[in-house]
VEXPA-640936 format. One line per 5 residues: for each residue y, x negated, z negated of C-alpha. Coordinates in steps of 0.001 Angstrom, whole numbers, plus 500000, padded with zeros to 6 digits. Layout:
% residues N
Y:X:Z  ...
END
This chain:
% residues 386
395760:573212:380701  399611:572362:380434  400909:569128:380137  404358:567499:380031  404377:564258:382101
405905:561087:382612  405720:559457:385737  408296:556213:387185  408452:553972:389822  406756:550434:389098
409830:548381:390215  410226:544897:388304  414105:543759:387206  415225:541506:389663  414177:538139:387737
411449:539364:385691  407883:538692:387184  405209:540470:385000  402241:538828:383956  399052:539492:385571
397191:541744:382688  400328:544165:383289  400137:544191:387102  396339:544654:386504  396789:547613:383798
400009:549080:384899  401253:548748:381835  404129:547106:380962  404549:545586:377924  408277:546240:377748
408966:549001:379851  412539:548952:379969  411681:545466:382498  409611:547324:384799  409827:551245:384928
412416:553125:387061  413627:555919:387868  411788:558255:384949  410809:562195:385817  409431:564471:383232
407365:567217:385127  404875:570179:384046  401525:569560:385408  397885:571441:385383  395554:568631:383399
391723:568801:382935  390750:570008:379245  389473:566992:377441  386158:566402:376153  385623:564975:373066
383260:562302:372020  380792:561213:369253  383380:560076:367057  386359:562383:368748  387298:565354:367710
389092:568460:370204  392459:569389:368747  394543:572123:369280  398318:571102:369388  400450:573169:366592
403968:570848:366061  405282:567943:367841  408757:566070:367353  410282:565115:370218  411175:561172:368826
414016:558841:369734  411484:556560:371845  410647:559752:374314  414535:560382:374346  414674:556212:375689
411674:556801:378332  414186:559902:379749  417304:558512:379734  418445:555413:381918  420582:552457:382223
423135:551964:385543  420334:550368:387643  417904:553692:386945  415419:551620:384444  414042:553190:381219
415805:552338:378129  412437:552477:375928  411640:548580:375384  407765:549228:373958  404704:549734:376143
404233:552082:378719  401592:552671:381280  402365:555650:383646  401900:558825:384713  401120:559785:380721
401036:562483:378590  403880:562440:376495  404508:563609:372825  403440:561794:369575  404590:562964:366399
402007:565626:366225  399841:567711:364407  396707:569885:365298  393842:572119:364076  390405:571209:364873
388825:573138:367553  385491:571316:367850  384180:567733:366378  381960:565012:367806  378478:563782:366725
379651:561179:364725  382110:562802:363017  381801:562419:359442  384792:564563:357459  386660:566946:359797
385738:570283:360400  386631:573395:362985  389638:575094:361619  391340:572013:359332  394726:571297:360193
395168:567160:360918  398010:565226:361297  397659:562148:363896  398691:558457:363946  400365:557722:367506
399637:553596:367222  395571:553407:368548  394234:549956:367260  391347:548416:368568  390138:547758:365012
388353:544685:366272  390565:542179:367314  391943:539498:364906  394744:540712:363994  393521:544538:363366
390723:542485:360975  393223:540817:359029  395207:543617:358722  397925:544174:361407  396919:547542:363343
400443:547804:364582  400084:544269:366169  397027:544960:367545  396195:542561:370812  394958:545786:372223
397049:548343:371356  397321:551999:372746  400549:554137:371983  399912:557500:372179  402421:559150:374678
403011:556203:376106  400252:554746:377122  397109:556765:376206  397855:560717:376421  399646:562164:374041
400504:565642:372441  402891:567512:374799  399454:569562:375835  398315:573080:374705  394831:570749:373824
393954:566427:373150  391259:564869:371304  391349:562170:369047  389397:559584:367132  388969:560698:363641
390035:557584:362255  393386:558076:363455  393864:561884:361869  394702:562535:357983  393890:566251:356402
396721:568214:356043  394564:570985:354415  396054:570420:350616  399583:570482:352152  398654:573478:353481
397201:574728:350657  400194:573660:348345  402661:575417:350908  400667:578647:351166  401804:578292:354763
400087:576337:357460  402673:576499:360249  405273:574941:357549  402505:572282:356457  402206:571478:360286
405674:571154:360890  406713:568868:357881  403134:566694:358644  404706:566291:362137  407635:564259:360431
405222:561974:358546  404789:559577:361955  408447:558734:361992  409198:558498:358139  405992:556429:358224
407698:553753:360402  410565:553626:357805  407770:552901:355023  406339:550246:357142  409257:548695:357797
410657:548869:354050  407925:548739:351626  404967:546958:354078  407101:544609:356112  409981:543737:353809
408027:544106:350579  410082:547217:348824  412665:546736:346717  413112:547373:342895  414268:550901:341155
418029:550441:340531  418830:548855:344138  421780:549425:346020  420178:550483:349600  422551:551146:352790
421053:552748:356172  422428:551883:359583  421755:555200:362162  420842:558703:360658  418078:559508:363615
414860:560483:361973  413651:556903:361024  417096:556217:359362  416923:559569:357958  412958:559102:356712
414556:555967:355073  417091:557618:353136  414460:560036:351956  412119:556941:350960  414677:555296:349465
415910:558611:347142  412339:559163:345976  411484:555238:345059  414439:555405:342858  417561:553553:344546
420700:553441:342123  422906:554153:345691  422189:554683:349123  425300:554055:352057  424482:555550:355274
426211:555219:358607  425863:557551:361981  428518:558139:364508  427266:561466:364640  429002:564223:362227
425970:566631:362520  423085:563626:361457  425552:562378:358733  425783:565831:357644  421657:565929:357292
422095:562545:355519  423946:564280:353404  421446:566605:352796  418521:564036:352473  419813:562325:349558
422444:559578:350820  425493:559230:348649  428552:558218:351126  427689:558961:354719  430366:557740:356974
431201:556691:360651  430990:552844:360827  433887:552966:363957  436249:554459:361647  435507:552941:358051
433988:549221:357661  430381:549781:356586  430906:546594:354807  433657:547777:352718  432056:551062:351507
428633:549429:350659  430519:546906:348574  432780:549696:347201  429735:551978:346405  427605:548704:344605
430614:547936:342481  430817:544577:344842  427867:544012:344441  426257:544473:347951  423094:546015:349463
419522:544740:348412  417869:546682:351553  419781:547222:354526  418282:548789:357377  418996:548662:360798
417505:552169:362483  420804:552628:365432  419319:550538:367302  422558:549033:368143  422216:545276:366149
425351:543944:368381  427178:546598:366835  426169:546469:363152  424532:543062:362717  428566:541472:361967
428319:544276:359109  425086:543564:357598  425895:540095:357464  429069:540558:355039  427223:543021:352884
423790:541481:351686  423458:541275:348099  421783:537945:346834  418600:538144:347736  418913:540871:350102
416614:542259:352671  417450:543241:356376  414713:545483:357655  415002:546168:361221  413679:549287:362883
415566:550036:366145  414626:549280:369565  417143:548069:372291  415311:545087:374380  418817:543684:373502
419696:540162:372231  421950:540470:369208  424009:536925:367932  422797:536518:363901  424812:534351:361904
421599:532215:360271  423711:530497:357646  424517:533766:356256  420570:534292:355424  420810:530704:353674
423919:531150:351661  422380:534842:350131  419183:533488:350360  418576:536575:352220  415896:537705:354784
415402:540132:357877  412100:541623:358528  411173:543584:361556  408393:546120:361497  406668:548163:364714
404665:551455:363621  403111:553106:361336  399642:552391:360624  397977:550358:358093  399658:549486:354687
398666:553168:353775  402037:554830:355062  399925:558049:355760  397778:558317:352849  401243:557976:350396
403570:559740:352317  400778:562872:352310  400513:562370:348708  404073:562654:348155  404421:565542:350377
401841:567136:348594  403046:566711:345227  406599:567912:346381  408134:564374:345485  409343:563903:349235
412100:566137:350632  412067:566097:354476  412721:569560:355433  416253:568922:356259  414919:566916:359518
414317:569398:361915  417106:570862:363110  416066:572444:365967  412954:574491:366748  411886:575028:370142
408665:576236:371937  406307:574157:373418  407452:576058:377352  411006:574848:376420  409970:570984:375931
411833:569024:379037  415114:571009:377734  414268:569955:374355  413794:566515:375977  417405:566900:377836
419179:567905:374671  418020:564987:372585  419973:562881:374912  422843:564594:372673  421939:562770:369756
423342:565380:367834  420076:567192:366195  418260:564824:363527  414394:566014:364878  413731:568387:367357
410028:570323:366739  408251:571272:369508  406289:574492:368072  403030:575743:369980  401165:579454:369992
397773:580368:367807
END
């Protein structure tokens, strides 16, 4: 079958010596430190066999996500700029969702011809910290796409733990293509859930929220924070065509933070007030951390979802004189971000639609890949045949 892959040269930074369960793996737990020199290629895969508690997919949607975007793009010295795990050559592609094709021995619920969409974070569900209910932290962790093969294939299989029923979506919609697409964009609004409402603890109906980076994450965020009743939501891209979708996704000022003070308008938009939930999904915390800092509310919460493998100066005392707090969050699983995310999807309380931007077919992927480097479409969806 067909298979978009990602192979690099194992080449450690000059001053970075990985430890010896990477070398042994050959996967790094930070691949921005170690990978090089990324190339995206077609190749001709084996079809995968499912096990007893597997279950054969066939692919239907995939987003192409800001994390595939940082394994294809480099820095000067030719080294990813994705700063999570990677273990190459791998099938890429994550946000994803399927119909069953055939199911395992073991498996108990799913069925030939249900439609499924997938977690990407593939927990042990053994070690401590999956028992005491971190799956996203899990000592042994898989990332689909990354480091265990993904979804940019006509076929996969996966454990049916890690896939959620799409069928009342479906049934809802009247439209199963639709209900694939729109399940495809519950991986990365999950990550905003985690962050917000599993990580930082939520925030109360009537808060002031602001949103730092209208990619899909910052753009799931605004769409959480709409439906969970904020009294305003401030949101901040550098791109006109993603503030224009945060526009669309329920933000009330959307403006470029090089031209106004982000500061300024959240104050100006919470009657001076401030932001109770501010979070950071540019990925850029040297540029908006001096921001956030000025416009915490008392009590606020800084919930930070973007990636950079960068160190970013925080001004502490700032957290003691608001008596304000920063969270970080990785993933999506656990906390039940699927399960209530689906329910709101299926109930029509969650708007998403205005995400994808772009449709392209699954042949055209490695130009979808190239074009994300734009940063100018909020989610590209990678659409496959019957």
């Amino acid at each position: 079958m067909k298979a978009v892959q990602l192979s690099a040269t194992w080449d450690p930074r000059p001053g970075y010596t990985p430890r010896p369960e990477e070398v042994q793996r050959g996967k790094a737990t930070m691949a921005s430190l170690v990978w090089r020199h990324p190339r995206f290629s077609w190749e001709d895969v084996a079809d995968p066999t499912p096990g007893p508690d597997e279950v054969l997919l066939r692919t239907v949607a995939c987003g192409v996500c800001g994390s595939d975007t940082h394994c294809y793009e480099t820095d000067a010295d030719g080294y990813v700029l994705f700063s999570g795990p990677v273990k190459t050559p791998v099938i890429c592609g994550h946000e994803y969702t399927a119909e069953v094709l055939e199911v395992g021995s073991a498996v108990q619920k799913l069925r030939p011809g249900d439609l499924v969409a997938g977690e990407g974070m593939l927990s042990c569900g053994v070690c401590e910290a999956c028992r005491v209910g971190n799956p996203n932290q899990c000592s042994r962790l898989e990332m689909l796409g990354f480091s265990a093969p993904g979804a940019f294939a006509e076929r996969m299989v996966a454990k049916e733990r890690f896939l959620w029923s799409l069928n009342p979506l479906a049934e809802r919609l009247g439209d199963r293509q639709r209900a694939c697409e729109l399940g495809a964009l519950i991986e990365p609004i999950a990550c905003s859930y985690n962050g917000m409402f599993v990580s930082a603890g939520g925030f109360r109906p009537g808060a002031h929220i602001a949103i730092f980076g209208c990619g899909p994450i910052g753009l799931g965020a605004i769409a959480l924070a709409r439906c969970a009743g904020a009294a305003t939501i401030a949101a901040f891209d550098v791109s006109p065509q993603r503030r224009a979708v945060a526009v669309a996704m329920g933000a009330d000022t959307v403006d470029d933070p090089t031209k106004i003070p982000a500061e300024e308008r959240i104050r100006e938009l919470s009657g001076g007030w401030g932001a109770d939930m501010l979070v950071e999904a540019a990925g850029a915390a040297l540029q908006t951390m001096p921001a956030i800092e000025r416009a915490f509310a008392p009590g606020g919460k800084m919930v930070y979802l973007g990636r950079t493998g960068l160190r970013a100066p925080v001004l502490l005392d700032v957290l003691v004189s608001a008596a304000a707090s920063i969270s970080g969050a990785r993933g999506h699983s656990g906390g039940g971000c699927f399960p209530r995310i689906l329910r709101l999807l299926e109930r029509g309380r969650l708007e998403v639609a205005p995400m994808i931007t772009r449709r392209m077919h699954f042949e055209e992927t490695l130009d979808a890949l190239r074009i994300s480097c734009d940063r100018s479409d909020a989610k590209i969806m990678i659409t496959y045949d019957s």
